[in-house]
Phi, psi and omega in degrees: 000330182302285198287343168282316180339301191305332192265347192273001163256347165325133189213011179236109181312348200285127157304343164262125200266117202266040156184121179299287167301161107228151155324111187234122207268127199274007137297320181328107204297286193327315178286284147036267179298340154303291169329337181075019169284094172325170155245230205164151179272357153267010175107337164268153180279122168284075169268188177272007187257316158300324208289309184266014156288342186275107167334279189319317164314302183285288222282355180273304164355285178284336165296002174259309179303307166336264166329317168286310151326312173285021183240160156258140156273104201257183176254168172230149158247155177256131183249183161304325217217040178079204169320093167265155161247181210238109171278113192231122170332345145255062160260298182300314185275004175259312165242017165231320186224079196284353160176177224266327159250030157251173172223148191295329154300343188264349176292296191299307189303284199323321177310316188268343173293311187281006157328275202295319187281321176250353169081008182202141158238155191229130170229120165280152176248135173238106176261154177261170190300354180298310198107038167280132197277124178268002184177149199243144183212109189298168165214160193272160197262336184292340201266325151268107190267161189234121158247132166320136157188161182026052234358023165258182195253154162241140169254085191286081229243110180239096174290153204273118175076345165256158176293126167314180150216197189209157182207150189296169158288350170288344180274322190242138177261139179230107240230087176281186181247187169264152192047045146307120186254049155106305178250313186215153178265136168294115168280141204310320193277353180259051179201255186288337155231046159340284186241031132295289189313281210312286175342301167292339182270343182280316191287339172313296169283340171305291206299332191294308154298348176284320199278320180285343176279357168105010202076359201257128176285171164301138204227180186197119170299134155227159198219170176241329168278171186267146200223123175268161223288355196275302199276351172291290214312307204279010195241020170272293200308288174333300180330282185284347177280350172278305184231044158225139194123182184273306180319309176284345177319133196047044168251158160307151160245127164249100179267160201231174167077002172092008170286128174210157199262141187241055154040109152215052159209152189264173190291170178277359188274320169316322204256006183049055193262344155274279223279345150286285196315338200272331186286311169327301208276350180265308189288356168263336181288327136357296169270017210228324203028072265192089149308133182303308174322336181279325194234043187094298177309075185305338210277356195230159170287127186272136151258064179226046163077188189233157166109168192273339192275278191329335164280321220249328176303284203319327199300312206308287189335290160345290196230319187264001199271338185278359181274336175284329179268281205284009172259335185282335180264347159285320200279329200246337173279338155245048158234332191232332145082355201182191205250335188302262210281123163205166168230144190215095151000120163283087193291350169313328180302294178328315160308316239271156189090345189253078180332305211255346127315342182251324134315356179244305175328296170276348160298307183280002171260015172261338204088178156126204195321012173240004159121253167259158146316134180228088205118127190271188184258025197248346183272348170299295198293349158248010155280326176272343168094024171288125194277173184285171204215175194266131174074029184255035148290351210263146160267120177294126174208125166317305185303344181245129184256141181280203183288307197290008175058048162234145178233093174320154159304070186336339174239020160287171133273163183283173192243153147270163196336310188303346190079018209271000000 
């Protein structure tokens, strides 16, 4: 590591090298770039841990994350007379417990974090000598390298403080991104909003350092006499101990001596520094494909209709659906192995909190007067966590008459003997 440093900071085309040693500033864009650490044209390095310092970034994150997380995945079996569902021990490791200090939302969040931010997530499957899978166990995507050989993928998994191992690709769920090449997916932030993310952490810091200064732009003494490097340093000193920072703000300064002080940086309202930031906060949700309105930005209009079923109708389609099909098609071709067993994320969970979209919703999957049933009513009532009532098996259809050659409204109330 020594001599590349020595060669990659070599700046004398001479072939002998004339300073063994040097200082190397751990900022230094060169270093950086030994390292493989993006950058950014403005000069900050973009990883996934910077990345989620930027407000706009986090808020596409945890809303993605969120969301997916908050769904059930239930299991299904395909019978002769359809779908049933099927409580099977990943029933369990899928929504509550996948291994002993995850919970199963905290799975699903990490999964879609390392989505979005690194374009690939890794879940092992830890199976018993049966081949049971006995526990789903996330891993950090730096941690896992992945290679081709005889068209199956090999996993290679180096943990902190253990001897690696490898694993089949039937062992590992590999939770792609968009432009999966085989091995690995392009992640959001090192590709489309690369150098949205580099932006926003520069103006982050400008406002930030701007705000410590008390508000106060850069400034440049001119004197008309000469001053030696001893009376510079002190009238520098002077300067900031005097009005800089936020506590010294608007305090006077005094110079004496024909000194006088010169503006020679322009203000953030000149350099239009809210409205790039505010530009910022579009372009990362753009590539997040994200409406700016879900994460705060307000000043502009949604064209996904009003109401909460209509944003979340838009969400679904839009944004959370290529993450729900390729996580449901990773789960059921190596967990289940066949056609018999699958699982499919319950976008119904997207109501809860809405009443009155979730109520017209089971009103109209029971039927009655608005036309046939595709849901009974005892299936309503377990979606509310409602225990079953006597004759709530029956699927309601206008068309089929009991004995008495009537069919109650399922969304009537019932009457007592009396008819009252």
């Amino acid at each position: 590591m020594a001599n590349l440093l020595t060669r990659f900071f070599k700046r004398d085309p001479d072939p002998a090298p004339a300073v063994q040693n040097a200082v190397v500033s751990s900022s230094d864009p060169r270093l950086l770039e030994i390292f493989s650490v993006p950058t950014s044209a403005s000069g900050v390095a973009v990883t996934e841990a910077s990345a989620m310092r930027v407000s706009a970034v986090y808020a596409c994150v945890r809303l993605i994350a969120g969301a997916i997380a908050s769904l059930p995945l239930p299991v299904y079996e395909r019978t002769p007379s359809g779908r049933q569902r099927a409580e099977t021990p990943l029933s369990w490791l899928l929504n509550v417990e996948p291994t002993a200090i995850w919970s199963a939302a905290s799975m699903w969040e990490w999964v879609i974090k390392c989505q979005t931010l690194r374009g690939d997530a890794f879940v092992e499957v830890v199976r018993d000598r049966a081949g049971n899978v006995r526990s789903l166990l996330p891993l950090a995507p730096a941690l896992v390298r992945v290679e081709s050989a005889a068209g199956r993928l090999r996993y290679f998994v180096q943990p902190e403080g253990s001897a690696p191992y490898g694993r089949d690709q039937d062992d590992m769920l590999h939770f792609c991104g968009f432009g999966f090449d085989g091995l690995r997916s392009m992640s959001v932030i090192s590709y489309a909003a690369h150098q949205a993310v580099g932006v926003a952490l520069a103006a982050d810091e400008f406002s930030a350092r701007f705000y410590s200064n008390g508000g106060l732009p850069g400034f440049v003494f001119e004197t008309e006499g000469k001053m030696d490097l001893n009376q510079q340093q002190l009238l520098k000193e002077s300067f900031a101990q005097a009005v800089a920072g936020t506590k010294n703000a608007f305090r006077p300064f005094v110079t004496t001596q024909g000194v006088k002080l010169r503006e020679i940086t322009i203000s953030p309202e000149d350099s239009q520094l809210l409205e790039a930031r505010k530009f910022q906060v579009i372009d990362i949700a753009r590539a997040f494909g994200i409406p700016p309105f879900m994460i705060g930005e307000t000043e502009k209009t949604s064209s996904w209709g009003t109401g909460i079923e209509q944003m979340s109708l838009g969400f679904v389609k839009y944004t959370l659906a290529p993450y729900l099909t390729r996580i449901e098609q990773e789960i059921n071709r190596k967990l289940f192995r066949g056609p018999q067993m699958f699982c499919e994320f319950n976008l119904d969970g997207l109501l809860r909190g809405d009443s009155k979209a979730e109520a017209d919703y089971l009103r109209q999957a029971v039927g009655g007067s608005q036309g046939i049933g595709w849901m009974t009513v005892n299936e309503a009532r377990r979606i509310k966590n409602l225990p079953p009532v006597a004759g709530g098996e029956r699927l309601y259809d206008p068309a089929v008459r009991g004995a008495d050659g009537t069919q109650g409204d399922p969304n009537e109330e019932p009457t007592d003997a009396a008819g009252g």
